[in-house]
Structures are given as structure tokens and as C-alpha cells.
C-alpha positions as CSV (number, residue, x, y, z in Angstrom):
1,X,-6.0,-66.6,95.6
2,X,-5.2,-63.2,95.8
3,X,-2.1,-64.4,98.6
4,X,-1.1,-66.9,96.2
5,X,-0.9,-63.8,93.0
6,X,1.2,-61.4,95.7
7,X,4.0,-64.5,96.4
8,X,4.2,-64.6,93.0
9,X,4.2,-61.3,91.7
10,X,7.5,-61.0,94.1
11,X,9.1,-62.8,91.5
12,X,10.1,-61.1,88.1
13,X,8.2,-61.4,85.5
14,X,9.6,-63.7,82.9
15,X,9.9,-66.4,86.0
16,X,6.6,-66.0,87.6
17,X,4.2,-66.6,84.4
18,X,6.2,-70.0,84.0
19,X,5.6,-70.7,87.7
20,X,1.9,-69.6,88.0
21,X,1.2,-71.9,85.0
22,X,3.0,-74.8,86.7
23,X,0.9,-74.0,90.3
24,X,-2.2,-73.9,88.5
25,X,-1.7,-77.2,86.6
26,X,-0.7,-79.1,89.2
27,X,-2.1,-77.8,92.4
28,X,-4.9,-75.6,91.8
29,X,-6.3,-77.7,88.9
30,X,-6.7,-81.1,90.7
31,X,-8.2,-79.5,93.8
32,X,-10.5,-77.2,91.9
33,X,-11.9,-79.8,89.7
34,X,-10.4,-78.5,86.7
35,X,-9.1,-81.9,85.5
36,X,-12.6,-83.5,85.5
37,X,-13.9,-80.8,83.8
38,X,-11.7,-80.7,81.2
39,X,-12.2,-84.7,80.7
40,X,-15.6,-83.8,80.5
41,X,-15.8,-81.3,78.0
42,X,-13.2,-83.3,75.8
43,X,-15.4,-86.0,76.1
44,X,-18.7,-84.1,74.6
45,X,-16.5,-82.1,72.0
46,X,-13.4,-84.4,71.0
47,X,-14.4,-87.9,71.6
48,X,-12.2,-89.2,68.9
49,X,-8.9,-87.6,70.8
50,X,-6.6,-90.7,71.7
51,X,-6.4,-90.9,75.7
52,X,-2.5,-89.7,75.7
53,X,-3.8,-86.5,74.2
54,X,-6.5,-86.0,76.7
55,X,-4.0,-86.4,79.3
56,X,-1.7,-84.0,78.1
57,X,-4.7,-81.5,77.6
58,X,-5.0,-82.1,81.0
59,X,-2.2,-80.5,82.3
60,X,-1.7,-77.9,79.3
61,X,-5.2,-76.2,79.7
62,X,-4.8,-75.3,83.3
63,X,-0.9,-74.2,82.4
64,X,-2.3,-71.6,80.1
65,X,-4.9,-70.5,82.8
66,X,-2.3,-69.7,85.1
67,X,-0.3,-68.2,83.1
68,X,-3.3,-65.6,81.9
69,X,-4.8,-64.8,85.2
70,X,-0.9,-63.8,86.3
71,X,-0.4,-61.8,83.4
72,X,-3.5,-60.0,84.5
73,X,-2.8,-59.1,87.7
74,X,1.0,-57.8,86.4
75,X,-0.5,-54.6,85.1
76,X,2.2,-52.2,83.8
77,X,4.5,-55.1,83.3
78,X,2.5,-57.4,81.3
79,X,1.6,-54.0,79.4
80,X,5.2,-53.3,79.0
81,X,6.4,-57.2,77.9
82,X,3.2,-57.3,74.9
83,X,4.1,-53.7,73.2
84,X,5.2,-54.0,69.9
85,X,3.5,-57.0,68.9
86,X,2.7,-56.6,65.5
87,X,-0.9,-56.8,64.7
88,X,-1.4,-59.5,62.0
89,X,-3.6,-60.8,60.1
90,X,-6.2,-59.2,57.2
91,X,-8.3,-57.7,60.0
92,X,-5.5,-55.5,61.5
93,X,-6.2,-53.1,58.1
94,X,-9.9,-53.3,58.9
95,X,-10.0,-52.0,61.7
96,X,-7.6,-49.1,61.1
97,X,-9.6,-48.4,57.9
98,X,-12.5,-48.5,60.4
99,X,-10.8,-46.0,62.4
100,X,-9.8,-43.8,60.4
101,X,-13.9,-43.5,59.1
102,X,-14.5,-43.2,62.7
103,X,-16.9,-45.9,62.3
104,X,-17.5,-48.5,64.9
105,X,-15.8,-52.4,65.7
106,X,-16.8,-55.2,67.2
107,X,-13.7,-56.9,68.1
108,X,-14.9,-61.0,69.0
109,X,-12.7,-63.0,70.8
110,X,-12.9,-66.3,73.0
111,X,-11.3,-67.8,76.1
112,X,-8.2,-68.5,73.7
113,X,-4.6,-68.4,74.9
114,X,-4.6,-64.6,76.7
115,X,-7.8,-62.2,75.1
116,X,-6.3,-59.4,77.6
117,X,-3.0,-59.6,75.2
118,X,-5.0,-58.7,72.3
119,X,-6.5,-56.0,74.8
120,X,-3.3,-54.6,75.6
121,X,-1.8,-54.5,72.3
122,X,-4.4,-52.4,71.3
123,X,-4.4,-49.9,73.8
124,X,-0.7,-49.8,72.7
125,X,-1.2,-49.1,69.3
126,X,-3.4,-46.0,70.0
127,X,-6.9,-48.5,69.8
128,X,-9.4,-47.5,73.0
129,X,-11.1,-50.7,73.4
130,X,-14.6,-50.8,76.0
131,X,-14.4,-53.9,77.2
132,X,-17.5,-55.7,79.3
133,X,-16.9,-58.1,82.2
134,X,-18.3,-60.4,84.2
135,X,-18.6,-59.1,88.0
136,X,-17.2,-61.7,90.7
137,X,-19.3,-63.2,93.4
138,X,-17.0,-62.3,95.8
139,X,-17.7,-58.4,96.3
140,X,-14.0,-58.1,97.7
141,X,-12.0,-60.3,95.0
142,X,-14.5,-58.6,92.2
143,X,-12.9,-54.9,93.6
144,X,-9.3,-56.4,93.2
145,X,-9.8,-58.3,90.1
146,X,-11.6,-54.7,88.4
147,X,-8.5,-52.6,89.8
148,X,-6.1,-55.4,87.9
149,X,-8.4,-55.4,84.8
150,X,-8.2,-51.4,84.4
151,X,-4.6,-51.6,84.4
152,X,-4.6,-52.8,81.1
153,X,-6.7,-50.2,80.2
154,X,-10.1,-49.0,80.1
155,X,-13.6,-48.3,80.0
156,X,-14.5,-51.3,81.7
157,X,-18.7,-51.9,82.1
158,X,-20.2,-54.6,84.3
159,X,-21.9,-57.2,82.4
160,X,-25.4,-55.3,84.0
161,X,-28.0,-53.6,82.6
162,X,-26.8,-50.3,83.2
163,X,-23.2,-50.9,82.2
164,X,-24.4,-52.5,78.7
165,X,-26.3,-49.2,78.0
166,X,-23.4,-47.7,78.5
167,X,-21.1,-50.3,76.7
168,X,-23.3,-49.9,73.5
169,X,-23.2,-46.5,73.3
170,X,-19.8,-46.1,73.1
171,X,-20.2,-48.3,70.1
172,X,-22.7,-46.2,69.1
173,X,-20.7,-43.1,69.2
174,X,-18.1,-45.0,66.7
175,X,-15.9,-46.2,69.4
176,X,-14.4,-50.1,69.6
177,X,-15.6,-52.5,71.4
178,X,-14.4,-56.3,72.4
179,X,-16.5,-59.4,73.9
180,X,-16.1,-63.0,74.4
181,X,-18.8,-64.6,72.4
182,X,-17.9,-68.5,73.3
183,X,-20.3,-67.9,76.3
184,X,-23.2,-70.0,77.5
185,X,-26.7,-68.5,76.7
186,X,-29.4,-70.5,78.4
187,X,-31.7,-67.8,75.9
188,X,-29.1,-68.0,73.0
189,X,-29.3,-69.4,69.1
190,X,-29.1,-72.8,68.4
191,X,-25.2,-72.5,67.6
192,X,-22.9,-75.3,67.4
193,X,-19.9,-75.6,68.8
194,X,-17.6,-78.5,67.4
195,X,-20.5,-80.0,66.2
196,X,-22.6,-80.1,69.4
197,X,-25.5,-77.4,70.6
198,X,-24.1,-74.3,72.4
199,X,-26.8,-71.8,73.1
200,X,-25.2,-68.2,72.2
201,X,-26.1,-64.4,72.5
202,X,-26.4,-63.1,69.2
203,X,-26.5,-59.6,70.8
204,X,-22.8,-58.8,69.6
205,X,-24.0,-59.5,66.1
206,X,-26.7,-57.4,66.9
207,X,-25.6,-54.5,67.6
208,X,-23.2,-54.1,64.7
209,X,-25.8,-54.6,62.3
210,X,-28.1,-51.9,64.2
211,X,-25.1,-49.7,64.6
212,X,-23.1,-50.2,61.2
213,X,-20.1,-51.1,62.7
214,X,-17.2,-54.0,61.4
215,X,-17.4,-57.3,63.0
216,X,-14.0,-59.1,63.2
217,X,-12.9,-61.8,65.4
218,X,-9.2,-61.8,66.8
219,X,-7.5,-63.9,69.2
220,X,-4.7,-63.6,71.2
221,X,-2.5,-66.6,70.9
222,X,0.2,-67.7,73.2
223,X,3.4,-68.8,71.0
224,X,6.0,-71.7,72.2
225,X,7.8,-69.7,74.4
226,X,4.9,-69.4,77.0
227,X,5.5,-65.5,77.4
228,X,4.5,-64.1,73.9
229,X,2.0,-63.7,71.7
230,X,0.7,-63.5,68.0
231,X,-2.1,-60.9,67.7
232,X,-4.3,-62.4,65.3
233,X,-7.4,-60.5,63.4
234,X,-9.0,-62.8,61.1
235,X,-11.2,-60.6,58.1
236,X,-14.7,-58.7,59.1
237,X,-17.5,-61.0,59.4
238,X,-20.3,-60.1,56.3
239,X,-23.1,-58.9,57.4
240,X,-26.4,-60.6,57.2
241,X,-28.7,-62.4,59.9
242,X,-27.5,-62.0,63.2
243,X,-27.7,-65.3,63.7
244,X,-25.7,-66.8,60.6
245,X,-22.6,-64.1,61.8
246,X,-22.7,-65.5,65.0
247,X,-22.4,-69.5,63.5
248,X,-19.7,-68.1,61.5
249,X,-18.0,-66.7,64.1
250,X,-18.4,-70.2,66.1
251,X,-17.3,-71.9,63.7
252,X,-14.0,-70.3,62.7
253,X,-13.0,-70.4,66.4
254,X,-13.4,-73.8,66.4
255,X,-10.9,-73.7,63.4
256,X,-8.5,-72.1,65.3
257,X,-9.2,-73.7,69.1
258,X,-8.4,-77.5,66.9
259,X,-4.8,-75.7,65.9
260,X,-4.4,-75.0,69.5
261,X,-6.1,-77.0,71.8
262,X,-4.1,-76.1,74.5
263,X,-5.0,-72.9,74.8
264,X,-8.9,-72.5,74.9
265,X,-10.0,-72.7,78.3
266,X,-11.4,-76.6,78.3
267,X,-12.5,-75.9,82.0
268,X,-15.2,-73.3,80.8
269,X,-18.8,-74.8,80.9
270,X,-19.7,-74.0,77.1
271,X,-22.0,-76.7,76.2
272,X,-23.7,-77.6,79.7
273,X,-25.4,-80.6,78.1
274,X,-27.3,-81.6,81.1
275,X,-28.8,-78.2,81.4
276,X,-30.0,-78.7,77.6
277,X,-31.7,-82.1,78.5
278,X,-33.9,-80.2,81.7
279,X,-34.5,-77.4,79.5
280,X,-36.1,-80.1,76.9
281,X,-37.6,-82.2,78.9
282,X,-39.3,-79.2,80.6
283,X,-40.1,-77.4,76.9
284,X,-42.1,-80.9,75.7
């Protein structure tokens, strides 16, 4: 992986997100599984979607993958090519109201289009954003993949114990935070995702009600083009049970993953239905 991300970081930039989208939909997808994956999860979610549609999900899905994990791993460049997108939305004056009170965000986002666009828009527009991440199995691709991620901007905190300590206290101390909440909580709430169970964390919701800070989901949309991006930050979630915020936060990501199916990352296991069933079966 990382040999295939140097060949193509040769070329410039505007001609090796194309490619990297095109390698991974059509060579790295089929041999990774990707394809049945996607069917899969189409299958569980969208079972009404007309086969033509599925196929073309297919393909599109892995394109967008590509094209994020290069735009990663181009640092500066990918830095460089997203400044100046205009924040929009009626969340972009909620969080510089926020701000300004120095009190604390909880920026939610998903595996939709890039979420490290949104990241580096903000860090462009004067926003320090902690961000938490999930640490590779491979000790040697994890080092590589942190270096890329840091580029963007940091701090950065291990998805541990210790580096969540430290992740919430920077929320604590009024500071910003973002986190993908479309995750798979085998210990999560009994949330549904596009009208099927998806155990999630509530912990985002959480800690913004412990800490007083404004919850608002955003997302970082690709537009037509394939190389830029709409910034979108939907208004602050209303406070209440931790649980209830994070439904609603499901469920207007689903809103916007059914205007743009292309771009949510269909080869993520959200649901893992068969883990439910032995979790069941095990519980009665």
C-alpha cells in the first residue's frame, strides 16, 4: 500500500486523486473484497435499490475511497487545494459563536465523502480541531499513516484509554473536538441506521452534555468534479438524553448518505447483523 501511495504521489495532484480512485475501484476493490461487501451492506440497508444502481454503487464507493486515502497521504497539497472553502451551512455561525465564548464543540461526522476535508478546512480557518483515531494493526503502516494524518493538522490521540483522557480534556478546557460517530459499538445504544439496529457509543453525546459544549454534525462532501468539496455544518444538536442526540444524529446522516450514496463508505461493517444474532442468541 504504502508503494502503491509513493507511485502515485509522483504524479501531480489534480491527476493522481482521479487515478487512485480508478485503482481502488477496480483493482484494489475486487481483490480486497470490497465489492461483496458493499453488496452486502446494500442488501441489509437498501434492499429496494434496483440492481443497475447497486452496480454502479459498486464501483463509485470504492472510487471515493481512493480518492480520500490519497488525499490523506498528500499533506501540504491536499491542505493547499481545500483552503478557502467556504464553510456553509447554519452550523458554521455556531461554532464561531462557540468560539468566540470559548466554549467547547463537538464536531460529528461519518465516513462521508472526505471527513479529513472538513478537518483541513478548519485548521484553515484558524479552528484547532483534536481529532481521535483508530491505531493500525500494522505497527509500521500505523507510524506512516499517523505522520500523514498530522499533516493535516493536529492533536491527534489514539483511540486508547490514555489518549481519550487526554482527547476529553481538551474538550474540557473549551477546545474543539471531531469524531466519527457511524461506528460499530458491540456495547452501544439500540440506534438505527436506515431502519435496521446499529449499536452506537453515545460517549460523544456524552461528553457534551457533561462538559456544556455544542453538538453539530458536519460532513465533508465531495462535489462533481471529484477534487472539491462543500463543507457542510448542519445546526447544533439540542441537548437532552444522550441517547435521543445520538438517534438524531443517525438519523440525519442517513438523510444526507441517501442524497449521496456514493460517498459513504458502503465497505464499512456498520450493522454487523450476524454479530447481533450471536450476541442474542447468547443474551436469551
Amino acid at each position: 500500500m504504502r508503494g502503491l501511495l509513493s507511485l502515485v504521489k509522483a504524479l501531480p495532484y489534480r491527476r493522481r486523486v482521479p487515478l487512485m480512485g480508478w485503482l481502488a475501484s477496480h483493482l484494489v476493490a475486487p481483490v480486497a473484497g470490497w465489492r461483496t461487501r458493499i453488496r452486502e451492506n446494500l442488501a441489509h440497508a437498501r434492499p429496494d435499490l434496483p440492481a443497475e444502481e447497486v452496480e454502479r454503487l459498486v464501483r463509485a464507493v470504492p472510487d471515493n475511497v481512493g480518492r480520500t486515502l490519497v488525499e490523506i497521504y498528500s499533506g501540504a497539497e491536499f491542505k493547499s487545494h481545500v483552503a478557502g472553502t467556504p464553510l456553509s451551512g447554519p452550523g458554521a455561525e455556531a461554532l464561531a459563536e462557540a468560539r468566540d465564548a470559548g466554549r467547547p464543540v463537538v464536531l460529528v461526522t461519518a465516513h462521508l465523502g472526505n471527513f479529513d476535508a472538513l478537518r483541513a478546512t478548519l485548521f484553515a480557518e484558524g479552528y484547532e480541531l483534536a481529532a481521535l483515531y483508530r491505531p493500525m494493526n500494522n505497527a509500521r503502516f500505523n507510524a506512516h499513516y499517523v505522520r500523514a494524518l498530522s499533516e493535516i493538522g493536529t492533536p491527534l490521540y489514539p483511540r486508547s484509554r490514555e489518549g481519550i483522557v487526554k482527547y476529553v480534556r481538551h474538550l474540557a478546557g473549551g477546545g474543539i473536538i471531531g469524531i466519527l460517530t457511524d461506528v460499530y459499538s458491540s456495547r452501544g445504544a439500540g440506534i438505527t441506521f436506515f431502519g435496521r439496529s446499529a449499536p452506537t457509543s453515545t460517549a460523544a453525546c456524552a461528553w457534551a452534555l457533561k462538559h456544556g459544549a455544542v453538538v453539530i454534525p458536519c460532513y465533508g462532501l465531495r462535489r462533481e468534479n471529484g477534487l472539491d468539496f462543500e463543507v457542510m455544518l448542519d445546526a447544533p444538536v439540542p441537548h437532552g438524553d444522550a441517547v435521543a442526540m445520538t438517534q438524531e444524529i443517525t438519523d440525519r446522516l442517513e438523510r444526507v448518505v441517501r442524497d449521496h450514496m456514493g460517498q459513504w463508505f458502503w465497505i464499512h461493517r456498520r450493522w454487523k447483523p450476524e454479530r447481533q444474532k450471536r450476541r442474542r442468541r447468547r443474551s436469551a
